[in-house]
PyMOL CGO cylinders between C-alpha atoms (Angstrom):
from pymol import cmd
from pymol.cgo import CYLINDER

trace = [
    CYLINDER, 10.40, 14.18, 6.75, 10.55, 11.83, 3.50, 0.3, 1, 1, 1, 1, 1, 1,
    CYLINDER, 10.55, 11.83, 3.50, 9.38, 7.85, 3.45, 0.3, 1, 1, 1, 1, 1, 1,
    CYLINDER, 9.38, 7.85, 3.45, 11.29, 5.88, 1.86, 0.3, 1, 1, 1, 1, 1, 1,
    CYLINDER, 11.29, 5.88, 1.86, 10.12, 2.31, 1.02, 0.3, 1, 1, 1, 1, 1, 1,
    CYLINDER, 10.12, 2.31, 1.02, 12.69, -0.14, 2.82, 0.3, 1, 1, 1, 1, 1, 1,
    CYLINDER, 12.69, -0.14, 2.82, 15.44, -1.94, 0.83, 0.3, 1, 1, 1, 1, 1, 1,
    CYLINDER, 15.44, -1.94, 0.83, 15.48, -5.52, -0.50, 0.3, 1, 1, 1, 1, 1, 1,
    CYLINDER, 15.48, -5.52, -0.50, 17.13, -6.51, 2.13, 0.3, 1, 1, 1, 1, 1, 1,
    CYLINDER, 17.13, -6.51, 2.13, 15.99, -9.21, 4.65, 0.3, 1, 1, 1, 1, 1, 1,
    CYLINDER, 15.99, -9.21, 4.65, 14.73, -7.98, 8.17, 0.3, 1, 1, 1, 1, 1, 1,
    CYLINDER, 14.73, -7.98, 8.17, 12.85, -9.51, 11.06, 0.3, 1, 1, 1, 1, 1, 1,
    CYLINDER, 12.85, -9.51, 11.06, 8.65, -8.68, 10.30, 0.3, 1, 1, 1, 1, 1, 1,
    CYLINDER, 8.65, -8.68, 10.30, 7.23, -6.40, 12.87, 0.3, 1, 1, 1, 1, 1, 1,
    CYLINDER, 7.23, -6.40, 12.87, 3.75, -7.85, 12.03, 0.3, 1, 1, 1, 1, 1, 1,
    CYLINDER, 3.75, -7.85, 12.03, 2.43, -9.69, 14.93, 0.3, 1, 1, 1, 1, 1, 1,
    CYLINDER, 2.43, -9.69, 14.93, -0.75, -11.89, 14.61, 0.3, 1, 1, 1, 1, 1, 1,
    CYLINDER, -0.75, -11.89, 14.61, -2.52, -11.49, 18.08, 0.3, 1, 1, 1, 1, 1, 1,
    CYLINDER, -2.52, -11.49, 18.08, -6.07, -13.06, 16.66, 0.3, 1, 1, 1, 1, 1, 1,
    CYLINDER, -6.07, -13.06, 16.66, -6.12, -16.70, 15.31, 0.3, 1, 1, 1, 1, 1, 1,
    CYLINDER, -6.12, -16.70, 15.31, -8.74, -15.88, 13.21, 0.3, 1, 1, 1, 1, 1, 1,
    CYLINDER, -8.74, -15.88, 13.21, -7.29, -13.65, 10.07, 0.3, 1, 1, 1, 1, 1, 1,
    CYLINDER, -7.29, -13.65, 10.07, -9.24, -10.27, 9.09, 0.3, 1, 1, 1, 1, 1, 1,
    CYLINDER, -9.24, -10.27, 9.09, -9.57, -10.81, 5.43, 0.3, 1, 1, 1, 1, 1, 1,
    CYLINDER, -9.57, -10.81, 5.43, -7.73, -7.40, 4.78, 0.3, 1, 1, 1, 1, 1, 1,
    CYLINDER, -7.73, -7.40, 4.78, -4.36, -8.76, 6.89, 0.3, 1, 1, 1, 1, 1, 1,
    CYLINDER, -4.36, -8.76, 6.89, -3.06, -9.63, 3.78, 0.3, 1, 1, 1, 1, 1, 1,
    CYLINDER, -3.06, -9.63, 3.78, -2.96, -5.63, 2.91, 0.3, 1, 1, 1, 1, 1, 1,
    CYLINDER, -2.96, -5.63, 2.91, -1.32, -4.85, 6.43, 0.3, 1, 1, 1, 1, 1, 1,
    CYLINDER, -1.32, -4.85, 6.43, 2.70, -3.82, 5.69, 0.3, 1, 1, 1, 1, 1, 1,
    CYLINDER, 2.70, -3.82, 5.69, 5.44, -1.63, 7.25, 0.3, 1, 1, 1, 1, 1, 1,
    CYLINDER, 5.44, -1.63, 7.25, 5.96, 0.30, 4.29, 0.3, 1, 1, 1, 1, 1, 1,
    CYLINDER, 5.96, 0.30, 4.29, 2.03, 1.22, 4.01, 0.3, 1, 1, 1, 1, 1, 1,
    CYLINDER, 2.03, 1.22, 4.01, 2.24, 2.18, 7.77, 0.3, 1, 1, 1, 1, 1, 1,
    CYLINDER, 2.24, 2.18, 7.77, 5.20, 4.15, 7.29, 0.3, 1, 1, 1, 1, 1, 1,
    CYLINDER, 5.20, 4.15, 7.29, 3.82, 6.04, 4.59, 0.3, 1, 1, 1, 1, 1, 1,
    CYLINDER, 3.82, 6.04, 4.59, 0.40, 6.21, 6.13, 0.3, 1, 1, 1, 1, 1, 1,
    CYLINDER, 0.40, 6.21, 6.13, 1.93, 7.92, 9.24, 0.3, 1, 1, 1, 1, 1, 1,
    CYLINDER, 1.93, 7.92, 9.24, 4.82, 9.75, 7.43, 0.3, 1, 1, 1, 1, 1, 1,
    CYLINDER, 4.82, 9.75, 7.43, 7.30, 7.77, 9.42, 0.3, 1, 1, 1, 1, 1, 1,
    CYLINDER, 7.30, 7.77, 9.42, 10.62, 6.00, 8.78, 0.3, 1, 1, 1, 1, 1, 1,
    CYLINDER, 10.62, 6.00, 8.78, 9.99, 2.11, 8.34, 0.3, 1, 1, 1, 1, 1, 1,
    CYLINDER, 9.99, 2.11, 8.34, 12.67, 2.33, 11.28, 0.3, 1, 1, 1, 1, 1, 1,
    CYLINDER, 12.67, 2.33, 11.28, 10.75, 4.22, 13.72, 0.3, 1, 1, 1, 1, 1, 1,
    CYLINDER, 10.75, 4.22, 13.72, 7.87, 1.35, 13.44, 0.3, 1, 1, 1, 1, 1, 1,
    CYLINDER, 7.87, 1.35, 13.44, 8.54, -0.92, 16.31, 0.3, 1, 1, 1, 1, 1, 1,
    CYLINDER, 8.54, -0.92, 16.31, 5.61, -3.12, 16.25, 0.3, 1, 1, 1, 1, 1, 1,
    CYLINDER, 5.61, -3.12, 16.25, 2.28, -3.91, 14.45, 0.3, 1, 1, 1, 1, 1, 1,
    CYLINDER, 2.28, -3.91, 14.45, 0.22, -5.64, 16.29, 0.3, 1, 1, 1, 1, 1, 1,
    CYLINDER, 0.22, -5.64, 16.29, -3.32, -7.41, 14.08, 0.3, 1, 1, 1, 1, 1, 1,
    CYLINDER, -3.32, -7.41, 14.08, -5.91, -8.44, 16.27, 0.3, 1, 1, 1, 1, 1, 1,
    CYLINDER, -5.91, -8.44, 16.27, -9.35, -9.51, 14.84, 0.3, 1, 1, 1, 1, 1, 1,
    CYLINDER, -9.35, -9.51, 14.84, -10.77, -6.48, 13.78, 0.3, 1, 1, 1, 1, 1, 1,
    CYLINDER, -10.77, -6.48, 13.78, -7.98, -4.19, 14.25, 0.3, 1, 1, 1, 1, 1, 1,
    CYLINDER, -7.98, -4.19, 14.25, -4.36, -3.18, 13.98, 0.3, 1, 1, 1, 1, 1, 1,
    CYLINDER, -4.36, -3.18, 13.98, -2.17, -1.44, 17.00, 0.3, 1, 1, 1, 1, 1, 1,
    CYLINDER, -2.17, -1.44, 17.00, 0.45, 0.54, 15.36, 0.3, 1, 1, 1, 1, 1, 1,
    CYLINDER, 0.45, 0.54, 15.36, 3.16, 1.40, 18.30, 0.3, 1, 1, 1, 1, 1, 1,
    CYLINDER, 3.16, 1.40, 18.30, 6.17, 3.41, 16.46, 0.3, 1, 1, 1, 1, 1, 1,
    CYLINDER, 6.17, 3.41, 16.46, 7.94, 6.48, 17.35, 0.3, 1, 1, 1, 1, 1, 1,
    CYLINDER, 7.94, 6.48, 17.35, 5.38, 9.37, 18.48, 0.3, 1, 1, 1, 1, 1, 1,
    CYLINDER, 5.38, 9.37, 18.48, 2.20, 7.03, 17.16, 0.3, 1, 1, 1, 1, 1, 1,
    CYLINDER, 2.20, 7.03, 17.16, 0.42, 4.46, 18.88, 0.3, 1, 1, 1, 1, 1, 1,
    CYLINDER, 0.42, 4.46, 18.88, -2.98, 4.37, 17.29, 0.3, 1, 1, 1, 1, 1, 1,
    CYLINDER, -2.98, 4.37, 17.29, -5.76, 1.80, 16.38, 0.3, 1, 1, 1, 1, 1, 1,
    CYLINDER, -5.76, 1.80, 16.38, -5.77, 1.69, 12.35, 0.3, 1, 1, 1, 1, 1, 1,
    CYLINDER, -5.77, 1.69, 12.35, -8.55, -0.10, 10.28, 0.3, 1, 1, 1, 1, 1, 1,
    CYLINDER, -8.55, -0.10, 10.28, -8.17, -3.08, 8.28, 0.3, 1, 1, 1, 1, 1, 1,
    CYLINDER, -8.17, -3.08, 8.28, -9.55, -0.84, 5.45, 0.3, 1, 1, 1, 1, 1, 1,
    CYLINDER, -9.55, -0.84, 5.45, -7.21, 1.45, 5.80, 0.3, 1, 1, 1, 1, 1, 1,
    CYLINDER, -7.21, 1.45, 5.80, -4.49, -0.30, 3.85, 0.3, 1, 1, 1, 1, 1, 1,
    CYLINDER, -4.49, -0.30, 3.85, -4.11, -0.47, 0.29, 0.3, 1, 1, 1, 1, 1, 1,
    CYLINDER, -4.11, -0.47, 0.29, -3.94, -3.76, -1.90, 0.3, 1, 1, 1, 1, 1, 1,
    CYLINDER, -3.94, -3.76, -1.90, -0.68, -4.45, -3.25, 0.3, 1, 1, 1, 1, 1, 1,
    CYLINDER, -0.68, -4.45, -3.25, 1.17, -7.14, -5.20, 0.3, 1, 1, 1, 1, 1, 1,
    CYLINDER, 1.17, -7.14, -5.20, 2.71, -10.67, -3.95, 0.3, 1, 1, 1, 1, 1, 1,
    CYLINDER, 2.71, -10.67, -3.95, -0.51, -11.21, -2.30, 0.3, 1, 1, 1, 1, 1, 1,
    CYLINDER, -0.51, -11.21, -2.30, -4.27, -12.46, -3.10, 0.3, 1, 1, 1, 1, 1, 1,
    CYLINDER, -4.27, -12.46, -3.10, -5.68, -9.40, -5.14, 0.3, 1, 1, 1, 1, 1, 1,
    CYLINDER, -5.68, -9.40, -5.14, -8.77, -7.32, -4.04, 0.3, 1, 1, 1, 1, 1, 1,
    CYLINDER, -8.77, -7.32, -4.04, -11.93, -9.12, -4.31, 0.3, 1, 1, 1, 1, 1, 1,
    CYLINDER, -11.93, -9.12, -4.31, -15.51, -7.47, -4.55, 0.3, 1, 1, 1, 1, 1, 1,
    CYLINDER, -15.51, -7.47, -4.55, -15.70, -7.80, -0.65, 0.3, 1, 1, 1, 1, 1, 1,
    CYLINDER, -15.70, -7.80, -0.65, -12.68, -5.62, -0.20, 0.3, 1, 1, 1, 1, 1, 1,
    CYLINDER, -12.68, -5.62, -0.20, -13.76, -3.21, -2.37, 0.3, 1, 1, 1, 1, 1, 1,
    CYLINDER, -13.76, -3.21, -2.37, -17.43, -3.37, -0.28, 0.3, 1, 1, 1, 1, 1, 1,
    CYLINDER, -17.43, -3.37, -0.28, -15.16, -3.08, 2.91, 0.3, 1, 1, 1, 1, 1, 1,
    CYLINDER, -15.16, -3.08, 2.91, -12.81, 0.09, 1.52, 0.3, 1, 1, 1, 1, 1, 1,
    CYLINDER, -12.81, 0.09, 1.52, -15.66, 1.75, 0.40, 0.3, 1, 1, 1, 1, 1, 1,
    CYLINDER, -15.66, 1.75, 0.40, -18.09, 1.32, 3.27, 0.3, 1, 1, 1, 1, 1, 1,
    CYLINDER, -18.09, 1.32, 3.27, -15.34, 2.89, 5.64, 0.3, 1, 1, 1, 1, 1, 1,
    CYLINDER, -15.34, 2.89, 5.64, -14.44, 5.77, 3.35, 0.3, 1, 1, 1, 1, 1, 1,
    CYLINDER, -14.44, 5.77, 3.35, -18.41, 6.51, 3.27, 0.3, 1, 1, 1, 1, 1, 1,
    CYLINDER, -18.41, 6.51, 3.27, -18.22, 6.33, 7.09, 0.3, 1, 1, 1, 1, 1, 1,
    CYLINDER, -18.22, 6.33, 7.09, -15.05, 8.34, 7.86, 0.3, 1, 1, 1, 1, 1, 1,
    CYLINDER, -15.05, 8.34, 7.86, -13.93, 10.01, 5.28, 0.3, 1, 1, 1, 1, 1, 1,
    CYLINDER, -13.93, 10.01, 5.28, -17.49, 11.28, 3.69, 0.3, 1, 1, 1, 1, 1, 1,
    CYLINDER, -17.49, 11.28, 3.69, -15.72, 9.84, 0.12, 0.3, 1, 1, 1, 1, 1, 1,
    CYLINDER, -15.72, 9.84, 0.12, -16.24, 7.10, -2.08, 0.3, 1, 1, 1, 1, 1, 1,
    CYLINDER, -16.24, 7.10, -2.08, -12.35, 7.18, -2.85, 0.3, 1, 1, 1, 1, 1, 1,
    CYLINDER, -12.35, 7.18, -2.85, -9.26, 6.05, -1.43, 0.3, 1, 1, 1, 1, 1, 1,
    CYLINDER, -9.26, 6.05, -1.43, -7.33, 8.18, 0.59, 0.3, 1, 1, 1, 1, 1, 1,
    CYLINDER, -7.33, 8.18, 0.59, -4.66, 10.50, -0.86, 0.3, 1, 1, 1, 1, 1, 1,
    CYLINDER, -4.66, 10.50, -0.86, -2.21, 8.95, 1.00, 0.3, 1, 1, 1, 1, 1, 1,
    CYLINDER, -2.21, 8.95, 1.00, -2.69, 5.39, -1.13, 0.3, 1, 1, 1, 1, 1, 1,
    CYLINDER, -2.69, 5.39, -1.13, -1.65, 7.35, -4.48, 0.3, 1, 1, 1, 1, 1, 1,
    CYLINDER, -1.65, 7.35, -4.48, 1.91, 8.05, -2.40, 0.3, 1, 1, 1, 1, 1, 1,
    CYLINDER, 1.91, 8.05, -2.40, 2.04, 4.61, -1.38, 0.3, 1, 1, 1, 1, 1, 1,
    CYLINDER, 2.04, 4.61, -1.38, 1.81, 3.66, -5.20, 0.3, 1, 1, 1, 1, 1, 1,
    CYLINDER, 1.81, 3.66, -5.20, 3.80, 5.90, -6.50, 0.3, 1, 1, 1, 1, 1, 1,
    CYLINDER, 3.80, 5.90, -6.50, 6.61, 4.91, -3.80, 0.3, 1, 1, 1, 1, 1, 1,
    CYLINDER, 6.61, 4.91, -3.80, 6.46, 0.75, -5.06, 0.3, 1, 1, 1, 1, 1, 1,
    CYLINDER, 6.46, 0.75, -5.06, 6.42, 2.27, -8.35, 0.3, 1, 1, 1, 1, 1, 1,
    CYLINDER, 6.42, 2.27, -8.35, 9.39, 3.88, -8.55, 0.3, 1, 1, 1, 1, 1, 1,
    CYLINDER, 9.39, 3.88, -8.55, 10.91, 1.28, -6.36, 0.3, 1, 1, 1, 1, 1, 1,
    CYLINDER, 10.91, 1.28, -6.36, 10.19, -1.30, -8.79, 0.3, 1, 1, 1, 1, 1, 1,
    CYLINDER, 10.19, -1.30, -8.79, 13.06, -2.48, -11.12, 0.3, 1, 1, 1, 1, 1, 1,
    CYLINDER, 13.06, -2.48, -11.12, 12.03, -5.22, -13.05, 0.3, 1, 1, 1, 1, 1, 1,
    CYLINDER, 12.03, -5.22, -13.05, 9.61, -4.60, -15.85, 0.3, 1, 1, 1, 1, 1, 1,
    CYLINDER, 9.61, -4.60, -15.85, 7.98, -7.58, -13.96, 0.3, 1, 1, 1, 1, 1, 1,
    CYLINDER, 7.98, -7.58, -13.96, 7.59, -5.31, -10.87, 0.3, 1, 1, 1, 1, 1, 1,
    CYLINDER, 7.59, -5.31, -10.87, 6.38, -2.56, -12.63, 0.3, 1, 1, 1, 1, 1, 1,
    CYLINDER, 6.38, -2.56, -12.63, 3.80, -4.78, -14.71, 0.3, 1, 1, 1, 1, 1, 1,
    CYLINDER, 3.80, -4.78, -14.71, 2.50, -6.42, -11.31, 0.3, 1, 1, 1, 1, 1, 1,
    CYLINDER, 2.50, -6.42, -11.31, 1.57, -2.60, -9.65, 0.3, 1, 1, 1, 1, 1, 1,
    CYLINDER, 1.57, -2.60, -9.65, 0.48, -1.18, -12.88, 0.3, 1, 1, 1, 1, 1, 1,
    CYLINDER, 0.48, -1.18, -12.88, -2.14, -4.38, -13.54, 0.3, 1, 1, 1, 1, 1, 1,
    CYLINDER, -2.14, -4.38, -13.54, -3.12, -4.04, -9.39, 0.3, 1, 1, 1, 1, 1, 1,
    CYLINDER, -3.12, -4.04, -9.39, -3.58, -0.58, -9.65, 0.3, 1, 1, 1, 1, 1, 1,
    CYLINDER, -3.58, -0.58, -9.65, -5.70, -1.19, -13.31, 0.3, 1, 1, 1, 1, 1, 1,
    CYLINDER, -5.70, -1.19, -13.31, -7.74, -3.73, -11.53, 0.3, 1, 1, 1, 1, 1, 1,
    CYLINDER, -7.74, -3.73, -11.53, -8.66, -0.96, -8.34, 0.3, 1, 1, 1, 1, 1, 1,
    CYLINDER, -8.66, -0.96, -8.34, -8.98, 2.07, -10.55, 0.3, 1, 1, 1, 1, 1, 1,
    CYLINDER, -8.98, 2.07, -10.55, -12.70, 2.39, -9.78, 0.3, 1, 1, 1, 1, 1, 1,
    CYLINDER, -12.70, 2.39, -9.78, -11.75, 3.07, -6.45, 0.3, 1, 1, 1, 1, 1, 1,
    CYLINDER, -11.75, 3.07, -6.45, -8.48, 5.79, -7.24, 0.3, 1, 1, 1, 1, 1, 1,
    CYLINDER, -8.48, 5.79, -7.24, -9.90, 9.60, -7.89, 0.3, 1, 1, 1, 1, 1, 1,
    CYLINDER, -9.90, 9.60, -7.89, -9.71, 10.64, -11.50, 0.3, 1, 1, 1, 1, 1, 1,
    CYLINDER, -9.71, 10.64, -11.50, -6.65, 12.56, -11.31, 0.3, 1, 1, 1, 1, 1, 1,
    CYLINDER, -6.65, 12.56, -11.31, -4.71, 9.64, -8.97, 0.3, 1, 1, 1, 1, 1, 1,
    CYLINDER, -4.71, 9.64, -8.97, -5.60, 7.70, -11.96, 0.3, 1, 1, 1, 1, 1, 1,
    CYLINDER, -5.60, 7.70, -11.96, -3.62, 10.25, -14.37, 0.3, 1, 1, 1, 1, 1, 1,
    CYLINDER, -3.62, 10.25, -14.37, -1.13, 10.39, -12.14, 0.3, 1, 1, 1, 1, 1, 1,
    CYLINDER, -1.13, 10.39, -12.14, -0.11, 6.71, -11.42, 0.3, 1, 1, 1, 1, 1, 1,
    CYLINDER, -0.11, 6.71, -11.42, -0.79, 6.28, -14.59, 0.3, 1, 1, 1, 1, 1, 1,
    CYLINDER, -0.79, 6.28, -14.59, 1.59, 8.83, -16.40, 0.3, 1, 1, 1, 1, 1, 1,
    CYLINDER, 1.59, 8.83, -16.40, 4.55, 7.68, -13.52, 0.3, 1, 1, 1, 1, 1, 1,
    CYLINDER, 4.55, 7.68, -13.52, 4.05, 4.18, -14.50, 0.3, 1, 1, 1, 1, 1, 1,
    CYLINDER, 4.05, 4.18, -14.50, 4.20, 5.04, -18.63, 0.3, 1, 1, 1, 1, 1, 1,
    CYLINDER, 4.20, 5.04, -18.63, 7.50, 6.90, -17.71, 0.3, 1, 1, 1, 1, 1, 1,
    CYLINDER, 7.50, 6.90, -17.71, 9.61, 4.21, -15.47, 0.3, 1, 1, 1, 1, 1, 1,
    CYLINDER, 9.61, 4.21, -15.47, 8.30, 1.92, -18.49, 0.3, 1, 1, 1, 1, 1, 1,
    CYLINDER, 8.30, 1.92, -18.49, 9.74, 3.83, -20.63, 0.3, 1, 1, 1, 1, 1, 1,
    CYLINDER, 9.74, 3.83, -20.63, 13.04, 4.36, -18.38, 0.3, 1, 1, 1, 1, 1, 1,
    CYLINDER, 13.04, 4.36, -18.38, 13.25, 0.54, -18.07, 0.3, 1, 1, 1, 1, 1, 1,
    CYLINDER, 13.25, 0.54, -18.07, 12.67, -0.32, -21.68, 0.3, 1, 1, 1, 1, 1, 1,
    CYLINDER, 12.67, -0.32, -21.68, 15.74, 1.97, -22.10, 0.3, 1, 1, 1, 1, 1, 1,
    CYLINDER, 15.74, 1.97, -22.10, 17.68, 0.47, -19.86, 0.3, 1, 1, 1, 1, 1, 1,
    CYLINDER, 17.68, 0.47, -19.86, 16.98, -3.14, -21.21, 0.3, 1, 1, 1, 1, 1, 1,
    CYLINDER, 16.98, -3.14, -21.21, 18.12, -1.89, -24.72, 0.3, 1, 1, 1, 1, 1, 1,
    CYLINDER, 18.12, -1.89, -24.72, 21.36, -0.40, -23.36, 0.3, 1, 1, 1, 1, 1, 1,
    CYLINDER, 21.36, -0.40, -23.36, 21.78, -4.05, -22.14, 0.3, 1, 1, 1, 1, 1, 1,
]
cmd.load_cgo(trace, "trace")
């Protein structure tokens, strides 16, 4: 089953806030990141709910707790800070016996990458994913990094055919 990121269009948020007091990592929490974090449609996700220190994901077949630290930083929001790179790393230690993100964050990445279609876009996750890299395995690294050199390069085409 594939994940695709959703379209530009507009749609109701199936974020609910169910804590008045914010985790700092809510700003990470998205459908698209679930979806791909699950390998589900963006369709099948019928609600997300963010309590304090968690986040209920109820969608098609899945209804599980999910950590705060389990999401990936992306762009249009505050970028990562040292705490959330204390917080990512401090549950990858504790779960995942790793000091690096997940696999699953390179797909996530590479998804809003070749999504993007403004050099704009493309600048914004390439200077995000610059500014976590400590945190990316060596060869996510290569990889992002080569994918993000080659929609550059499709896009600086594209402009001069313009």
């Amino acid at each position: 089953m594939s994940t695709t990121l959703t379209n530009t269009t507009l749609r109701a948020s199936k974020i609910i806030h169910r804590s008045p007091i914010l985790h700092p990592l809510a700003r990470f929490v998205s459908e698209d990141a679930i979806a791909i974090m699950f390998n589900i449609p963006v369709a099948e996700i019928e609600r997300i709910e963010c309590y304090r220190y968690m986040v209920y994901v109820h969608a098609r077949h899945v209804s599980r707790f999910v950590s705060y630290a389990d999401f990936p930083p992306m762009v249009n929001v505050p970028s990562p800070n040292l705490y959330d790179g204390w917080r990512w790393r401090r549950r990858w230690r504790r779960h995942f016996h790793s000091s690096t993100a997940p696999a699953w964050w390179q797909d996530f990445y590479l998804a809003n990458i070749r999504h993007s279609q403004t050099g704009d876009d493309l600048r914004a996750w390439k200077n995000l994913i610059t500014g976590i890299e400590e945190f990316l395995s060596a060869e996510t690294r290569k990889k992002l990094g080569d994918i993000c050199g080659e929609y550059e390069a499709k896009l600086q085409e594209m402009m001069n055919v313009m």
